[in-house]
N, C-alpha and C positions, 0 to 999 in steps of 0.2 A: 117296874113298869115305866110308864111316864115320866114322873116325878123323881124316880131314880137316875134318869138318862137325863132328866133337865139336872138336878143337881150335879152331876158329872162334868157337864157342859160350863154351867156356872165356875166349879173348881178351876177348870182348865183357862177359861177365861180372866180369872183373877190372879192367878198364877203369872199371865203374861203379861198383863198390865206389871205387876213386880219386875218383872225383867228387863221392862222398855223404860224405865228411870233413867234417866242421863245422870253419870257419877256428878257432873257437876253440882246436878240436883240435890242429889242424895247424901255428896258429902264423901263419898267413897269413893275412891281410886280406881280406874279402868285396869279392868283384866289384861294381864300381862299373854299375849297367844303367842305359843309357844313354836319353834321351826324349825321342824327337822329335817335335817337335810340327807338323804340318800349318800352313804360312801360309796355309791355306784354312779352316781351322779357331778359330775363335777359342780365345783360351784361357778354362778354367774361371772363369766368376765368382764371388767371394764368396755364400750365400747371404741374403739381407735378412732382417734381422730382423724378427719380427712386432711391426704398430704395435699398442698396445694404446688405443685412444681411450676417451675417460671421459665415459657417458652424459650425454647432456645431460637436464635437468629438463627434459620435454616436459611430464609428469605432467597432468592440466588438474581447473583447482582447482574444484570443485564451484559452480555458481552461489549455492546458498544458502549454502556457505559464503564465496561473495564479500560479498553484502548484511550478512553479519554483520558478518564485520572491519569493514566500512565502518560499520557501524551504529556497532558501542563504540567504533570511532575519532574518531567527530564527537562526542561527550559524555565528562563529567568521569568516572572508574570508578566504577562500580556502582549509577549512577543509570538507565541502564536495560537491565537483566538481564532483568528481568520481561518486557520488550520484546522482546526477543532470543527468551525461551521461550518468548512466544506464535508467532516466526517458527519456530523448531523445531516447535513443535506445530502447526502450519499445516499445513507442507511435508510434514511427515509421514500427513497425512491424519487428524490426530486429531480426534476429535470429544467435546467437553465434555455430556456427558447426566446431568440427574439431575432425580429429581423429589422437591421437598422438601414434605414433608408440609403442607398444608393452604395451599401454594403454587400449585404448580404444577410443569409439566416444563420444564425448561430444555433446549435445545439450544445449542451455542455452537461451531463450526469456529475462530474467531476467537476467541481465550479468553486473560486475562490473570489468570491467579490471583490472590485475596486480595480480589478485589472483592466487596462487599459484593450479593448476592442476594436481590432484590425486586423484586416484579413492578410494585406500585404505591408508587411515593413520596408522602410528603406536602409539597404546594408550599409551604408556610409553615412546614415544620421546620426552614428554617436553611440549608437548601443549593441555594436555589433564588428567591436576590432580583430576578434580573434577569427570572423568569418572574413573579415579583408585577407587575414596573414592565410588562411586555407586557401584562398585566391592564388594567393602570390605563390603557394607549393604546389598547384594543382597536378603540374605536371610528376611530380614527382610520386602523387598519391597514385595519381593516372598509371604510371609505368610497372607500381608495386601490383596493382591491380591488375595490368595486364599478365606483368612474370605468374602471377598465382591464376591464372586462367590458360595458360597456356602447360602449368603443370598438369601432367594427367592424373599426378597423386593427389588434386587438391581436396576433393571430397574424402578419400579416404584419411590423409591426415587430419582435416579440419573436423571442427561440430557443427551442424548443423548447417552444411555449407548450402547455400542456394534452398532453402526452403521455402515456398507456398508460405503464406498467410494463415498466421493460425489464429483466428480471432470468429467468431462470431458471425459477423457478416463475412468472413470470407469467401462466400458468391461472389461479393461486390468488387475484390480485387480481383479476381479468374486467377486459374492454375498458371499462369504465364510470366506471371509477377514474384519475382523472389526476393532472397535475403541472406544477405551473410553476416554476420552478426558479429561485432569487436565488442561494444559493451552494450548491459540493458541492467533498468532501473542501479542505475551510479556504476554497476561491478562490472569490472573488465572481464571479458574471455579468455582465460588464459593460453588455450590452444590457439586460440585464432589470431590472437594479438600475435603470438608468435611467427605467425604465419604470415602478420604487416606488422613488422615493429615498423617501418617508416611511419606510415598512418599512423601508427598510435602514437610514436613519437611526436607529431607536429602536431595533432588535435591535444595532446596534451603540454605541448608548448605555448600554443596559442591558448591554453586558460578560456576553453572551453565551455561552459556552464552544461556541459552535455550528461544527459538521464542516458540516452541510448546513442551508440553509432554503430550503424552500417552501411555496405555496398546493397543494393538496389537495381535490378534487373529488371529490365522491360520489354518485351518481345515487341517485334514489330507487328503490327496493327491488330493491339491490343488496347487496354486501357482501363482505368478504374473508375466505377460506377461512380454517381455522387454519394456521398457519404460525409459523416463528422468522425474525429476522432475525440472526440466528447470531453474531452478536457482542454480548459482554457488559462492552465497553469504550466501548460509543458506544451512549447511554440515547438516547429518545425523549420529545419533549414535543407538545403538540396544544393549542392554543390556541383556541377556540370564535369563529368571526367571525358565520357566517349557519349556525344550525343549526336543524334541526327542533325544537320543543318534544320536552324528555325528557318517557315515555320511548322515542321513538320512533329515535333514532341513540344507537348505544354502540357500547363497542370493550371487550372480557374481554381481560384479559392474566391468563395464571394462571388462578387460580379465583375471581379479582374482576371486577367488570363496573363500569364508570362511564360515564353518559350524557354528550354532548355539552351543553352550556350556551355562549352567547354571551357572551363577556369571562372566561371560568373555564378557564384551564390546568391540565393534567394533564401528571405525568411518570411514564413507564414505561420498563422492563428490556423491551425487545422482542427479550432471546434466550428471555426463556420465550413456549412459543407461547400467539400472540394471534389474535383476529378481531374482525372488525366489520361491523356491518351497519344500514343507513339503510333502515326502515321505514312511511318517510313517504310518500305517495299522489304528491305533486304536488311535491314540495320538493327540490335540489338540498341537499348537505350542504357545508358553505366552512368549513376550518379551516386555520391556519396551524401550520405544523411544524416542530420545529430539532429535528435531532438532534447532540444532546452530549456530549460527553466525561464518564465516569462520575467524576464529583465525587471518589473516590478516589484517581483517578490523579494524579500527581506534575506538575508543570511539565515537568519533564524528561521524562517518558515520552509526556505528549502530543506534543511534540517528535520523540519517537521514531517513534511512529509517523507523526509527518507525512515523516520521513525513508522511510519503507517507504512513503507514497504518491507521493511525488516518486522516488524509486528505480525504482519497478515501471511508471512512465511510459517510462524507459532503462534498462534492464538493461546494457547496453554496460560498460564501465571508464569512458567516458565520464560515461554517466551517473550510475553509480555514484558519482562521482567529482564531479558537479556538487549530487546530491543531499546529499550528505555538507558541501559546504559550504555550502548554502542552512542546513542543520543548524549548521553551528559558527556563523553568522551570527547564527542567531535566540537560539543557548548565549551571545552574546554581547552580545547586545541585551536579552536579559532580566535578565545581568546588570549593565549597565549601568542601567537602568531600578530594579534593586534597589537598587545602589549610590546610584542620584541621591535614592532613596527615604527613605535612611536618611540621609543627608547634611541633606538638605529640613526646611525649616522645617512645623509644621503649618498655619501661613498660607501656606504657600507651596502646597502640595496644596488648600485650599479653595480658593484665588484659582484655578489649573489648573483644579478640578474646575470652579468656576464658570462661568468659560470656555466649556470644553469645552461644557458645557449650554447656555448663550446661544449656540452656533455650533449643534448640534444645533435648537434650536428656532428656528431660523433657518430652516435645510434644510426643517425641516417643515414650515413654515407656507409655506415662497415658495413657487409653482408655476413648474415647469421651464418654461425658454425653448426656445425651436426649435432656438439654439446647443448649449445642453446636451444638445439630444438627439441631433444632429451628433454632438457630443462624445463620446460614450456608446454611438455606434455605433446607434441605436436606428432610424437612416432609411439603410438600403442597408448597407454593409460588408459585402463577400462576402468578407474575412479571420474577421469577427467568427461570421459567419452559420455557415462551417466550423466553428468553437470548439464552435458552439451546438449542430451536431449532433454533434459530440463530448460535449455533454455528455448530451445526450436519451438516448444510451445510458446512464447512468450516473445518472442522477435521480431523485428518486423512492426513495430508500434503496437501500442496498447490502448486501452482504453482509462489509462489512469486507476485514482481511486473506485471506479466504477468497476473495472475488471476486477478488482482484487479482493473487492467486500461482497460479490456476487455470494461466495462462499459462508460468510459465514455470519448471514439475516436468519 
């Protein structure tokens, strides 16, 4: 009964209490529990430690910060900084504006500080000999000019002969206004040069400073809107071949105006805006154009920037990379040229200089053979002919470093 089921109770309860002894207590050793492990079972694996990998520089380096390193990397330090801060100022969208009293307004995207601002120069102050000596040949450019107008083959052999305006505002010039094109940015034409070795010869006698040369066509009573050509590191000059009597063609740069005259060069700052316009009833306006490196700038920084025109052709590493040493090539050759300079006897420069002009007047005076014109690409060349219409984009003035980084913000 009762007393049966309580003693039960009791057993079991002092049973447990024996059980619940801590060995420490008791003096006795903890049961060894025994673990079996399943052969079906693998046993526990260690767990792997976490790999920690170390990013890699994937980072991707800015393009205008590529052009730069490359820039200060091809020149000696700190010859061209200036260089450098107009490609900053570029890229960034900056725009150079001011208008100096009793000047003009200048615009300049293409802007290399420290350059002296003025609209119109004066050709006989001193900075501008090799525009006297184009004076002194004008007729001669004048006649090479006419023979090549008067051929009916000249567009077909030429590139890019008499073309429109290929720029952006080209509204602002009208369809009426053309170009022939001998060199742009430094590189000669080679069909077209062929086509005026005179010209080429005496703009390259006269030691030049010229980015671009060409003829320049103006219809009668036409004319170019105001506008800047936005850089104020690459001046403009206009040399008079077949022009209307003044004062029927001029061109205002600023708040000066000067007429065209035949054999009379003008140089102007064409970041301040400019216009022109041909007045004349029946007359065609024919002036020959270089534009120049602003007399200010450094050996080295014209250099610079020929480095940001040959770069902005390939942006690549490649390019980047070939432009850079067409640069250390020319850092190298200018100063050997210095070196031989100062070494050089002063008879030994007149004797060279001599030279050099007996070979130039040479060029002028021969009249090109059929082979030369072979030679020169001027009869067929569908390599040459490609070039030409690469250039026809591009002729006719630029807009500097602004044109060319358009691409590749």
């Amino acid at each position: 009964g009762t007393s049966s089921v309580a003693r039960a109770r009791r057993r079991r309860t002092m049973a447990a209490r024996a059980t619940s002894v801590a060995p420490a207590a008791s003096g006795l050793a903890a049961p060894r529990r025994r673990v079996v492990v399943s052969r079906r079972t693998p046993p526990p694996r260690p767990r792997p430690r976490p790999v920690v990998v170390a990013a890699a520089a994937t980072e991707e380096v800015p393009l205008g910060t590529q052009i730069e390193t490359a820039l200060l990397g091809a020149f000696p330090p700190g010859t061209v900084d200036r260089v450098r801060d107009s490609l900053r100022f570029t890229l960034a969208d900056g725009v150079h504006e001011v208008n100096h009293p009793g000047l003009g307004l200048q615009q300049a995207s293409s802007y290399i500080a420290g350059l002296t601002p003025r609209p119109y120069w004066d050709v006989r102050g001193g900075d501008f000999p090799w525009l006297v000596e184009l004076e002194k040949n004008f007729e001669t450019i004048r006649d090479e000019l006419r023979e090549g107008l008067a051929n009916p083959d000249l567009e077909r052999l030429g590139n890019a002969i008499w073309v429109a305006a290929a720029r952006d505002d080209a509204e602002g010039y009208g369809p009426d206004w053309r170009t022939l094109v001998l060199q742009d940015r430094c590189e000669w034409e080679p069909t077209n040069v062929g086509l005026f070795p005179k010209t080429t010869a005496l703009v390259k006698a006269a030691n030049a400073p010229s980015v671009e040369v060409f003829f320049a066509k103006q219809a009668p009573k036409t004319g170019i809107k105001p506008h800047t050509d936005f850089t104020n590191f690459i001046m403009t000059a206009h040399l008079g071949l077949d022009c209307p009597p003044p004062p029927l063609s001029w061109m205002k740069v600023g708040e000066e105006t000067k007429h065209w005259e035949d054999g009379v060069g003008m140089a102007a700052d064409t970041s301040f805006i400019h216009s022109t316009y041909n007045d004349s009833e029946d007359r065609d306006r024919f002036v020959l154009i270089v534009r120049f490196w602003h007399p200010e700038l450094t050996a080295h920084e014209r250099d610079g920037v020929r480095f940001l025109f040959d770069a902005f052709e390939d942006l690549s590493p490649a390019g980047l990379a070939a432009a850079a040493g067409k640069a250390r090539a020319r850092v190298a050759s200018r100063e050997s040229a210095d070196e031989h300079g100062r070494s050089g006897s002063g008879a030994d420069e007149a004797d060279a200089a001599a030279a050099f002009k007996s070979a130039v007047s040479a060029k002028v005076s021969a009249p090109q053979s059929g082979e030369e014109e072979e030679e020169n690409g001027t009869r067929g060349g569908g390599g040459r002919r490609k070039k030409g219409r690469k250039k026809k984009a591009k002729g006719g003035g630029g807009k500097g470093l602004g044109l060319l980084a358009k691409g590749m913000k």
